[in-house]
FIDREN-928517 format. One line per 4 residues: number of its first residue (from 1); their letters; for each residue y, x, z of N, C-alpha, C. Coordinates in nm, 2 decimals. Layout:
<recs>
NUM) a) Y/X/Z/Y/X/Z/Y/X/Z | ...;
</recs>
This chain:
<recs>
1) xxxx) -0.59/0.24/1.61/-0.51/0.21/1.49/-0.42/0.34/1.46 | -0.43/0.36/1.34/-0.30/0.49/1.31/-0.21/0.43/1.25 | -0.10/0.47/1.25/0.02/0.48/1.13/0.06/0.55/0.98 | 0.01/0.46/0.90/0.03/0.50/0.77/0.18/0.52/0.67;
5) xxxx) 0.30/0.59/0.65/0.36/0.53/0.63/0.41/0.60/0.49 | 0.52/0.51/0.46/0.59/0.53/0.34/0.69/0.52/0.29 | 0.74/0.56/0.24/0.91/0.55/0.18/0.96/0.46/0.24 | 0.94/0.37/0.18/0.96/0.21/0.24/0.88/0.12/0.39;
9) xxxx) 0.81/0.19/0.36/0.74/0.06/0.53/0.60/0.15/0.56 | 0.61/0.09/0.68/0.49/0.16/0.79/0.37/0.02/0.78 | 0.26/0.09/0.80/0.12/-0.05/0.86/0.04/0.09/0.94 | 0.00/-0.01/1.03/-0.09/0.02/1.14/-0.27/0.03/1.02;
13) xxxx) -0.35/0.09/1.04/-0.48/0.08/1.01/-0.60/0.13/1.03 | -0.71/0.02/1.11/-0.83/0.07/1.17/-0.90/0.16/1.07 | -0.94/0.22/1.15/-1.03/0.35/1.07/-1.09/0.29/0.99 | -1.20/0.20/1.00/-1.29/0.10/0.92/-1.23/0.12/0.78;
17) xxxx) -1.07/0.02/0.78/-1.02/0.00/0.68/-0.97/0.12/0.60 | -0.93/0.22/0.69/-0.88/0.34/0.63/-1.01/0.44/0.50 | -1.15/0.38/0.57/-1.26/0.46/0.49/-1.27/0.36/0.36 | -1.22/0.27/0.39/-1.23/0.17/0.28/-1.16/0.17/0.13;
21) xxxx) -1.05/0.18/0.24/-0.91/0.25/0.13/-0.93/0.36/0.07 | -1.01/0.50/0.10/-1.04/0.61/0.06/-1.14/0.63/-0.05 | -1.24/0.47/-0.05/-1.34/0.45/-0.12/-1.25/0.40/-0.21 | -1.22/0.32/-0.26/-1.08/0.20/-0.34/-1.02/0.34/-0.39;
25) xxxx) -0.96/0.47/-0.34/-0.88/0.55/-0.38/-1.00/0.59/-0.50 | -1.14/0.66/-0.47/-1.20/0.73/-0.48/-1.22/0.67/-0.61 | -1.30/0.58/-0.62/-1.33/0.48/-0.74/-1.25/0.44/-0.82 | -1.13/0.44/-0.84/-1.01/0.43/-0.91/-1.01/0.55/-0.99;
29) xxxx) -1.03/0.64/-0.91/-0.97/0.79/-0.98/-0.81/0.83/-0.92 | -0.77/0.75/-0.82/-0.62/0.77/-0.82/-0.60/0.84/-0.67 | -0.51/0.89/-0.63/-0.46/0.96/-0.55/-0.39/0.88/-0.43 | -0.42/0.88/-0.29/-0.38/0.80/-0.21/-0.20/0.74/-0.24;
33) xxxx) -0.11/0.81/-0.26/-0.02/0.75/-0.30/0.06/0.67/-0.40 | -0.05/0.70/-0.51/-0.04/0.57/-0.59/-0.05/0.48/-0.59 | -0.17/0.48/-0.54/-0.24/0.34/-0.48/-0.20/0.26/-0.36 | -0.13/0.38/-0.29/-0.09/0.28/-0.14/-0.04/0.14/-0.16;
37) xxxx) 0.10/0.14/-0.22/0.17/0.01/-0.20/0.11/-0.13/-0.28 | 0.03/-0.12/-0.35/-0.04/-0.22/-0.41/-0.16/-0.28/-0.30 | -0.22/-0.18/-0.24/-0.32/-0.14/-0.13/-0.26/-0.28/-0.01 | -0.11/-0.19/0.00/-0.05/-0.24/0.16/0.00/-0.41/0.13;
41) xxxx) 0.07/-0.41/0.00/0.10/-0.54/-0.05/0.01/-0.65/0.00 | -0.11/-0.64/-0.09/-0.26/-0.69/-0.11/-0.26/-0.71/0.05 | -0.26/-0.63/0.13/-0.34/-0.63/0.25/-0.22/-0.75/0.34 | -0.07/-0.70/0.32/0.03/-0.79/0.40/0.01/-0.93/0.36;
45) xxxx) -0.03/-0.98/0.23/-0.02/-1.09/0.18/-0.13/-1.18/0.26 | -0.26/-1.09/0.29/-0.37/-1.15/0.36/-0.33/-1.17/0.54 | -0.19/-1.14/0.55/-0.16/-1.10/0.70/-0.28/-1.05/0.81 | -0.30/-0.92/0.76/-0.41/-0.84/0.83/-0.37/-0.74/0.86;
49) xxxx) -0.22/-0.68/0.86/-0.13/-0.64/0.92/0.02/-0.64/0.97 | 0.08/-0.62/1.04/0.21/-0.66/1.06/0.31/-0.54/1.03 | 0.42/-0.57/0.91/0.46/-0.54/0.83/0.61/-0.48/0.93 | 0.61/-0.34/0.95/0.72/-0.27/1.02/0.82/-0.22/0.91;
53) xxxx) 0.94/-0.33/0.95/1.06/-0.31/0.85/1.00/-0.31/0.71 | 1.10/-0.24/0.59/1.02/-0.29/0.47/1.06/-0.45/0.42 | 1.02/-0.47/0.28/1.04/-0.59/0.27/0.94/-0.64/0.25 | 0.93/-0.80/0.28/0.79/-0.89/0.25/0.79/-0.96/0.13;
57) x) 0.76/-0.88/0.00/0.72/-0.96/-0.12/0.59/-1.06/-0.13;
</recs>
């Protein structure tokens, strides 16, 4: 697991998911940071990671 983090809040994410996220970036057209917090949202909501500090919308 690495540490991804951001202005606001950290997530943990297995490589698996990290190449996934890269594809999702890639196909969009968008640049890892735009897309993160929509990414991390989406992903906290599925509780498929545990959300360090930050708020839980």
């Amino acid at each position: 697991m690495r540490e991804y983090k951001d202005a606001r809040m950290t997530i943990l994410m297995t490589q698996s998911d990290k190449n996934t996220f890269n594809k999702c970036c890639e196909a969009n057209g968008e640049t890892m940071s735009r897309i993160l917090i929509d990414f991390i949202r989406g992903y906290i909501k599925q509780n498929k990671y545990k959300l360090i500090g930050g708020e839980q919308n």
